[in-house]
Backbone as ProteinMPNN parsed JSONL, in Angstrom:
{"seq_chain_A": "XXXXXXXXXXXXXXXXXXXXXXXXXXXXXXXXXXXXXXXXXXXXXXXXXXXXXXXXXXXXXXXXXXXXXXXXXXXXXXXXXXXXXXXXXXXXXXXXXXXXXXXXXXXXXXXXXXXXXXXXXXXXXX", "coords_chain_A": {"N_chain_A": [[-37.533, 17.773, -38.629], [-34.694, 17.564, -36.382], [-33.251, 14.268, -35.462], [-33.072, 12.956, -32.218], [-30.543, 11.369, -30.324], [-30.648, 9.806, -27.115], [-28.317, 8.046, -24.434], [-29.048, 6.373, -21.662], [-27.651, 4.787, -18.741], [-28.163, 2.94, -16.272], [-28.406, 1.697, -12.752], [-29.015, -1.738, -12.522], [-31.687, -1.87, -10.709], [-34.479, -1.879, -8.916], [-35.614, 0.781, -7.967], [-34.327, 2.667, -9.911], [-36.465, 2.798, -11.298], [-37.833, 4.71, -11.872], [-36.566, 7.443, -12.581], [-35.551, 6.42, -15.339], [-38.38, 6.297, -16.498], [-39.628, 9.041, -16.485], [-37.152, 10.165, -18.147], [-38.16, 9.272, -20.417], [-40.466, 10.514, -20.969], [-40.213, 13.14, -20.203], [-38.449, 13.536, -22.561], [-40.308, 13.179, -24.842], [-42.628, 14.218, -24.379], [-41.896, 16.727, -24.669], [-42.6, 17.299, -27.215], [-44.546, 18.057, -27.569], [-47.131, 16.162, -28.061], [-49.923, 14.163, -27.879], [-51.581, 14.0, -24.441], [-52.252, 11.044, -24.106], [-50.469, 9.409, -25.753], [-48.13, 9.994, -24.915], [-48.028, 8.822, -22.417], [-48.268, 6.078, -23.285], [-46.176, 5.75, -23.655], [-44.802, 6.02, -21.802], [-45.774, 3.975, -20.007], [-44.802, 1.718, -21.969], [-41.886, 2.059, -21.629], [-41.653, 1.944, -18.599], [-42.347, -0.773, -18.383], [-40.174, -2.486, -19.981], [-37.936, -1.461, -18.849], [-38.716, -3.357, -16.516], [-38.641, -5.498, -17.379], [-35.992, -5.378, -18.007], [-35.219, -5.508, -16.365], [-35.225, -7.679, -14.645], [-33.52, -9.662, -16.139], [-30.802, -9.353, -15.564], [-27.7, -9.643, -14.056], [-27.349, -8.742, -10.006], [-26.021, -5.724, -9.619], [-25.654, -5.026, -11.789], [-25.993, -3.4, -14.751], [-28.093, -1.604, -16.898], [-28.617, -0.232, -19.843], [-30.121, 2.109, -21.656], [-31.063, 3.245, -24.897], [-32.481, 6.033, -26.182], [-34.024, 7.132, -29.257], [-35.039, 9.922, -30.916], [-36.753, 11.66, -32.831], [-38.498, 12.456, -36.67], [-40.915, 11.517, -36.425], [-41.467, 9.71, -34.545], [-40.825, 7.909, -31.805], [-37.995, 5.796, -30.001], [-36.919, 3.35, -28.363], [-33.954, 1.333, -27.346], [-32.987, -1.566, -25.45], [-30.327, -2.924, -23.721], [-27.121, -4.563, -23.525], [-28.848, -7.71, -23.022], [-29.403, -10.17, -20.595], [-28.857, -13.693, -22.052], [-31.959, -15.777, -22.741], [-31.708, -18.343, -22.136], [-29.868, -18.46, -20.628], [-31.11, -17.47, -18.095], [-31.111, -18.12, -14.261], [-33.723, -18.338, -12.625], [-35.383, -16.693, -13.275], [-38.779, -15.2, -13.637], [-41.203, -16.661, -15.802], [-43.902, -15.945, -16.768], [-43.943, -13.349, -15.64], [-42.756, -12.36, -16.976], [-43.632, -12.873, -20.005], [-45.912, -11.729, -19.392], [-45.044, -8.979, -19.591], [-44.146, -8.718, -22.07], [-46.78, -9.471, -23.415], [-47.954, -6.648, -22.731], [-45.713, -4.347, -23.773], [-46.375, -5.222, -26.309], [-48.566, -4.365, -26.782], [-48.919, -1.642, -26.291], [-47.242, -0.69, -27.921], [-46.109, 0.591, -31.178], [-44.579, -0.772, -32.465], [-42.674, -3.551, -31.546], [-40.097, -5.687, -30.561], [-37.914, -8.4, -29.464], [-34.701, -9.032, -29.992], [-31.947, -11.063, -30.622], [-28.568, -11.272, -30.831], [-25.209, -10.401, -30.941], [-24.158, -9.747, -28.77], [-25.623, -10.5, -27.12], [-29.293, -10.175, -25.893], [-31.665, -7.548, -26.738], [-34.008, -5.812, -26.567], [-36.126, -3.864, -28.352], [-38.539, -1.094, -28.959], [-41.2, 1.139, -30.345], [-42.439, 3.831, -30.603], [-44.891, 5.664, -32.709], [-45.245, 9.035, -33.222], [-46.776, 10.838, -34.993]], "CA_chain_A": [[-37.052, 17.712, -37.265], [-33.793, 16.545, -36.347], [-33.628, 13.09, -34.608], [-31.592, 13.309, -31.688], [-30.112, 10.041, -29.465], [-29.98, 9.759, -25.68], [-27.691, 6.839, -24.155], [-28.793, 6.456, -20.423], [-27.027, 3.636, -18.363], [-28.59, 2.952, -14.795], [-27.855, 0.394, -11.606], [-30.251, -2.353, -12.786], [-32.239, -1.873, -9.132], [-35.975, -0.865, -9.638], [-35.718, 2.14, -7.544], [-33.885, 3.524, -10.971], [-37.033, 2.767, -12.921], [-38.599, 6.227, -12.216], [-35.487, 7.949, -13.924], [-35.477, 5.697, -16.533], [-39.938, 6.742, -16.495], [-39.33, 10.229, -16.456], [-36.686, 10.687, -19.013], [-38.691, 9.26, -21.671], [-41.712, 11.084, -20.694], [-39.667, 14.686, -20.94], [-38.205, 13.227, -24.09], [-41.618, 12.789, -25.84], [-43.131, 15.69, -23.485], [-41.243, 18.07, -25.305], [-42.908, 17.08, -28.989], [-46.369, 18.379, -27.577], [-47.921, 15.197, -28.747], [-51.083, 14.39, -27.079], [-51.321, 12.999, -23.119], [-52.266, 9.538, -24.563], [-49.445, 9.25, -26.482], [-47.107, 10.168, -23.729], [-49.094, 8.149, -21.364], [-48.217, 4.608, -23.698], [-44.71, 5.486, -24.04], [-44.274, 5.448, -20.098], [-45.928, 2.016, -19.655], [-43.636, 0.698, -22.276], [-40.347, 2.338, -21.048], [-41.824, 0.793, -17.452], [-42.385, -2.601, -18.587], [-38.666, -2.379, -20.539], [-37.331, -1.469, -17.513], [-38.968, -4.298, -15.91], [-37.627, -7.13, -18.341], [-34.694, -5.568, -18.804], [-33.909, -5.749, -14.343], [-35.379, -9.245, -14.407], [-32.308, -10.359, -16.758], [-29.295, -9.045, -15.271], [-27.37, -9.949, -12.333], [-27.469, -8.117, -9.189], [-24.561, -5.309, -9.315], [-25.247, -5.083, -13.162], [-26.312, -2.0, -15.294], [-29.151, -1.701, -17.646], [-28.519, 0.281, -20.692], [-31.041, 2.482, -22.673], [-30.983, 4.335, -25.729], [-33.506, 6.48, -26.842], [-34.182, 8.35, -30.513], [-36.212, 11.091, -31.03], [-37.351, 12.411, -34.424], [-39.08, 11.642, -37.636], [-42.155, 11.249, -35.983], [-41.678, 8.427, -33.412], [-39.452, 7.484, -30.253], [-37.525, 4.245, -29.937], [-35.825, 2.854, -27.048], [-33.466, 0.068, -27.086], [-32.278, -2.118, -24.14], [-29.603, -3.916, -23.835], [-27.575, -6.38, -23.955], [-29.361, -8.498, -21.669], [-28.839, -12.261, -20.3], [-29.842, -14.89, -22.993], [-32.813, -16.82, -21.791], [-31.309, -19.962, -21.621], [-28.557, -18.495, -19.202], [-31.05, -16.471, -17.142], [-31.923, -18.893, -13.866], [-34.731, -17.994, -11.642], [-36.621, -15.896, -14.274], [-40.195, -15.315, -13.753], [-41.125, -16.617, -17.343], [-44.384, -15.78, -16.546], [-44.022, -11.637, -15.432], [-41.566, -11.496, -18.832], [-44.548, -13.128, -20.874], [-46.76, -10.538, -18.883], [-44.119, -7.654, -20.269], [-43.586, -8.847, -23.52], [-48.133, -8.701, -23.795], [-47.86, -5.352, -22.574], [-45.11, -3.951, -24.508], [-46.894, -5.42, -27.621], [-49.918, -3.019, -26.738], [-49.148, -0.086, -26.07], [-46.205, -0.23, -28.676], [-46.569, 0.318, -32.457], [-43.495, -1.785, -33.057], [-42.001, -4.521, -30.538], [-39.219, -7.338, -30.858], [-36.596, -9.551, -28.611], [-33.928, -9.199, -30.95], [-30.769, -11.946, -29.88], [-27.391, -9.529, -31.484], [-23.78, -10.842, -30.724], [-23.566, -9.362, -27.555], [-27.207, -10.69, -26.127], [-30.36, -10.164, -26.097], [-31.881, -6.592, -26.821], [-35.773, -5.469, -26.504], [-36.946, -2.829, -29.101], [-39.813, -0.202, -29.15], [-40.975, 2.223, -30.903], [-44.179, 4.228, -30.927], [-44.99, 6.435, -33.562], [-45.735, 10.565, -32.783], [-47.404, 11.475, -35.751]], "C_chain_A": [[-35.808, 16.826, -37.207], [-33.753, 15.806, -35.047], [-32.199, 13.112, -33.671], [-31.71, 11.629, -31.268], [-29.724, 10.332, -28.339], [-30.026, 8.508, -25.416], [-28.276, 7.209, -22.513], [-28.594, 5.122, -19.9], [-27.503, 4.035, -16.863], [-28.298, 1.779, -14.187], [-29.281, -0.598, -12.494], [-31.128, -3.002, -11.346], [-33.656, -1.271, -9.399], [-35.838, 0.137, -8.945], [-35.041, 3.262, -8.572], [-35.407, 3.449, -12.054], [-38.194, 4.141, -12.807], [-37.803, 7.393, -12.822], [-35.446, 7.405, -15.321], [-37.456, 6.266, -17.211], [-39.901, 8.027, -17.197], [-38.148, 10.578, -17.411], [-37.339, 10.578, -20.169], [-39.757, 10.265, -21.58], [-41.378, 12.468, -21.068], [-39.195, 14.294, -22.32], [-39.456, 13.595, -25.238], [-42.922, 14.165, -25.519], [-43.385, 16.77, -24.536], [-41.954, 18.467, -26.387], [-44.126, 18.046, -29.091], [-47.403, 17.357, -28.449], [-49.191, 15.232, -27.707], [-51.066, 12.954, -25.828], [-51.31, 11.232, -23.723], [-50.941, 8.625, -24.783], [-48.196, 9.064, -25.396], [-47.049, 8.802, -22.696], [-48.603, 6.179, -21.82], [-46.7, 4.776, -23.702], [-44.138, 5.204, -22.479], [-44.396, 4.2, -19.442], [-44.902, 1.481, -20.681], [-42.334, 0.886, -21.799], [-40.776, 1.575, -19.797], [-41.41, -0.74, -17.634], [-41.201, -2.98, -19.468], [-38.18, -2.196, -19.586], [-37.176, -3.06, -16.435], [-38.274, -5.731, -16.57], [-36.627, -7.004, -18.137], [-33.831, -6.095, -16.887], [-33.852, -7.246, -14.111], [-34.005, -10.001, -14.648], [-31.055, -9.877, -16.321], [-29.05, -9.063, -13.859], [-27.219, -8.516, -11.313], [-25.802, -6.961, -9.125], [-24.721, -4.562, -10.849], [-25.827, -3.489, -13.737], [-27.245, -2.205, -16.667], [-29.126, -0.405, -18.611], [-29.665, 1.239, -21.971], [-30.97, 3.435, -23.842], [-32.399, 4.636, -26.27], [-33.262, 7.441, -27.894], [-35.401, 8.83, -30.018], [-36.207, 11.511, -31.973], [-37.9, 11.512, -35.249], [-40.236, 10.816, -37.473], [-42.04, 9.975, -34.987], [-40.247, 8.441, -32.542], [-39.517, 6.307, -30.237], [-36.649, 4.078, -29.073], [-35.482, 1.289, -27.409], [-32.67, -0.288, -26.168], [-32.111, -3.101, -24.197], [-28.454, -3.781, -23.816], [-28.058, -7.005, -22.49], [-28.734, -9.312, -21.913], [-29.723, -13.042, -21.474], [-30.839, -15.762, -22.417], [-32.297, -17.682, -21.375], [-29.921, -19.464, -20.378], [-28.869, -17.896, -18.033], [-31.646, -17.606, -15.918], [-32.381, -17.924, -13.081], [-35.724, -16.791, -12.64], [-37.891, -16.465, -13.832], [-40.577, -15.49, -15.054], [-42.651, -15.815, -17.114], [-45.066, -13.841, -16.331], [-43.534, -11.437, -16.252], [-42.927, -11.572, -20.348], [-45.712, -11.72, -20.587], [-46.219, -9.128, -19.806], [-44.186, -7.657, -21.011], [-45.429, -8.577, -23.666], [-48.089, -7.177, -23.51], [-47.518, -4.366, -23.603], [-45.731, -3.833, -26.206], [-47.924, -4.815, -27.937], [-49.887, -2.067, -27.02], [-48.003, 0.077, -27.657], [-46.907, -0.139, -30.157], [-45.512, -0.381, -33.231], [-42.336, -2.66, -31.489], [-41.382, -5.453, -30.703], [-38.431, -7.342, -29.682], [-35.737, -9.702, -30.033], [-32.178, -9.82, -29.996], [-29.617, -10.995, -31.363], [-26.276, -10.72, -30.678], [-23.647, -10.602, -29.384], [-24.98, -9.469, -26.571], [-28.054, -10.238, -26.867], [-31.102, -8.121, -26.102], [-33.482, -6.278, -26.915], [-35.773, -3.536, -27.089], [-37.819, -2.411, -29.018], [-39.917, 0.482, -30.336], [-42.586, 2.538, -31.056], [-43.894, 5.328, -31.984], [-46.039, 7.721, -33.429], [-46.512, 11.269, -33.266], [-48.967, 10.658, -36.091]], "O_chain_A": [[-35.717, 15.715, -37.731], [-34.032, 16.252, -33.934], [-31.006, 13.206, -33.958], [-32.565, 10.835, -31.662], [-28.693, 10.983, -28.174], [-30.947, 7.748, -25.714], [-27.962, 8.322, -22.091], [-29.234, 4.217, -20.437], [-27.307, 5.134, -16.344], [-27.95, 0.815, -14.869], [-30.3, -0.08, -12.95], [-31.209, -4.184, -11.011], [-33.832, -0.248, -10.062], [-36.095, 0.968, -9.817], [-35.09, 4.465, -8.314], [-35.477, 3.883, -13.204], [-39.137, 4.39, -13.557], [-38.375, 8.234, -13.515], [-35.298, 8.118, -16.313], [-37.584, 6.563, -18.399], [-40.126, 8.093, -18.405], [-38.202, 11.806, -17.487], [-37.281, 11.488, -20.996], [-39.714, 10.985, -22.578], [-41.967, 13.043, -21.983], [-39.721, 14.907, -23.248], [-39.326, 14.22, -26.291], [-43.734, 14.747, -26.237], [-44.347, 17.366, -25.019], [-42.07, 19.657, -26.679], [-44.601, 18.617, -30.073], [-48.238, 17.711, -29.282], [-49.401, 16.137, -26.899], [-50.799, 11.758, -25.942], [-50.354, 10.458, -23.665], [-50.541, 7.594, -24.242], [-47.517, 8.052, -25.215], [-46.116, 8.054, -22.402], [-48.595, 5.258, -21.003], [-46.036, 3.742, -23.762], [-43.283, 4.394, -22.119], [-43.65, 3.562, -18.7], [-44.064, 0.723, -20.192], [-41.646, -0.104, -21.55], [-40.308, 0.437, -19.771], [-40.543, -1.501, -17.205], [-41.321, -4.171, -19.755], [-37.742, -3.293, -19.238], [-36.219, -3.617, -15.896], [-37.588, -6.654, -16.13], [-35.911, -7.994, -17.991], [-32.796, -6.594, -16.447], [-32.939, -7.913, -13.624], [-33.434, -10.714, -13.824], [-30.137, -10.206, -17.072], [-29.716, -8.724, -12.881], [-27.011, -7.404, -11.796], [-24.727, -7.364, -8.681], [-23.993, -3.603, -11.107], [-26.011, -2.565, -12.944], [-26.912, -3.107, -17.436], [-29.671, 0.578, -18.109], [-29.819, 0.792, -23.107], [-30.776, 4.604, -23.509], [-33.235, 3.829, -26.676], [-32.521, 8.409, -27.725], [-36.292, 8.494, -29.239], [-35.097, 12.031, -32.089], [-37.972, 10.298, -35.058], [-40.542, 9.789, -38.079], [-43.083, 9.323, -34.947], [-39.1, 8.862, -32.69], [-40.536, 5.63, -30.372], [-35.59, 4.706, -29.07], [-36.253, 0.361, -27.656], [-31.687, 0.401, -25.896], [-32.835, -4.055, -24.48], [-28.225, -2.615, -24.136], [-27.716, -6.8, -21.325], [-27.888, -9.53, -22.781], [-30.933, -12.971, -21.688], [-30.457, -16.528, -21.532], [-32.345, -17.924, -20.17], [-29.305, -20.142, -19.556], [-28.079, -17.64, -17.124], [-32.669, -18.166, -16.312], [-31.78, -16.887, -12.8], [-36.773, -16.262, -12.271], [-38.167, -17.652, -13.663], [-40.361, -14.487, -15.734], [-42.43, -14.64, -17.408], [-46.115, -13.311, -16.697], [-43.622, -10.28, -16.664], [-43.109, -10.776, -21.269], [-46.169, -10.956, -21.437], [-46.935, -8.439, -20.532], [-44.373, -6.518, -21.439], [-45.659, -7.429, -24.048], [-48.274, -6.529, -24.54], [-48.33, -3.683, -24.228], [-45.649, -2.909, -27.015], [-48.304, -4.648, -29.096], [-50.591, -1.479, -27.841], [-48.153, 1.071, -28.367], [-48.008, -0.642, -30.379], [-45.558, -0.547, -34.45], [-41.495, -2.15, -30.749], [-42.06, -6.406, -31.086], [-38.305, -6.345, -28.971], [-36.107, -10.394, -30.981], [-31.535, -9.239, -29.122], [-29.921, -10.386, -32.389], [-26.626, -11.677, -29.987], [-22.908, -11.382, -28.785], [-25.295, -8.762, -25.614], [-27.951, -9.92, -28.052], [-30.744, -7.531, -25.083], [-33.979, -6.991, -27.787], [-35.537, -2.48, -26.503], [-38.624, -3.339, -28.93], [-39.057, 0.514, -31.216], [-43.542, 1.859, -31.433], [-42.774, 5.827, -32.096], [-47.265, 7.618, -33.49], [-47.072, 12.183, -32.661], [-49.775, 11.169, -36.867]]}, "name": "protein", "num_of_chains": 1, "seq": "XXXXXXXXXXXXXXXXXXXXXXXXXXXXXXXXXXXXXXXXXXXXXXXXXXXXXXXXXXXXXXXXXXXXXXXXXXXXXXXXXXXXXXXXXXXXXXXXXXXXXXXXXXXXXXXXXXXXXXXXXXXXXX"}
């Protein structure tokens, strides 16, 4: 199977995080994997969504890429705000996200990159 890549860039406003829901969901849809499967990849794209609006200022844009092939889907988002520069963070609902994420996912990091902070997935299809 060849692995494709979709870039989607949205307002970082939660009323985008059912586009951002719904693309992964047809993304992974498509594979005919089984509901479950589907079902964990939408709570983590959610709760990625959710970190990723927390960290960026009001006005700002929230970046996602998703692969597809080779048996698993991976979304990465980013660049976020560096902790130390984000004020008024709920540390608390991010700690909440980051348990989450680490559930449902079969691979999860906070990876800090030159240009910020970035939050990795990746579940695996097969």
């Amino acid at each position: 199977m060849a692995t494709d890549r979709i870039v989607l860039t949205v307002p970082a406003r939660e009323e985008y995080a059912r586009t951002v829901r719904m693309t992964a969901v047809a993304l992974v849809g498509r594979l005919g994997v089984p509901i479950d499967l589907v079902d964990d990849v939408r709570i983590a794209v959610e709760e990625a969504y959710v970190f990723a609006v927390r960290r960026k200022q009001p006005g700002g844009d929230v970046t996602f890429t998703f692969t597809v092939g080779d048996g698993r889907f991976t979304c990465e988002v980013g660049p976020l705000a560096d902790a130390l520069e984000t004020e008024g963070t709920d540390e608390s609902g991010e700690r909440y996200a980051a348990f989450i994420l680490d559930s449902v996912c079969d691979e999860f990091e906070l990876a800090e990159q030159p240009d910020g902070m970035h939050v990795r997935l990746c579940k695996y299809l097969a």
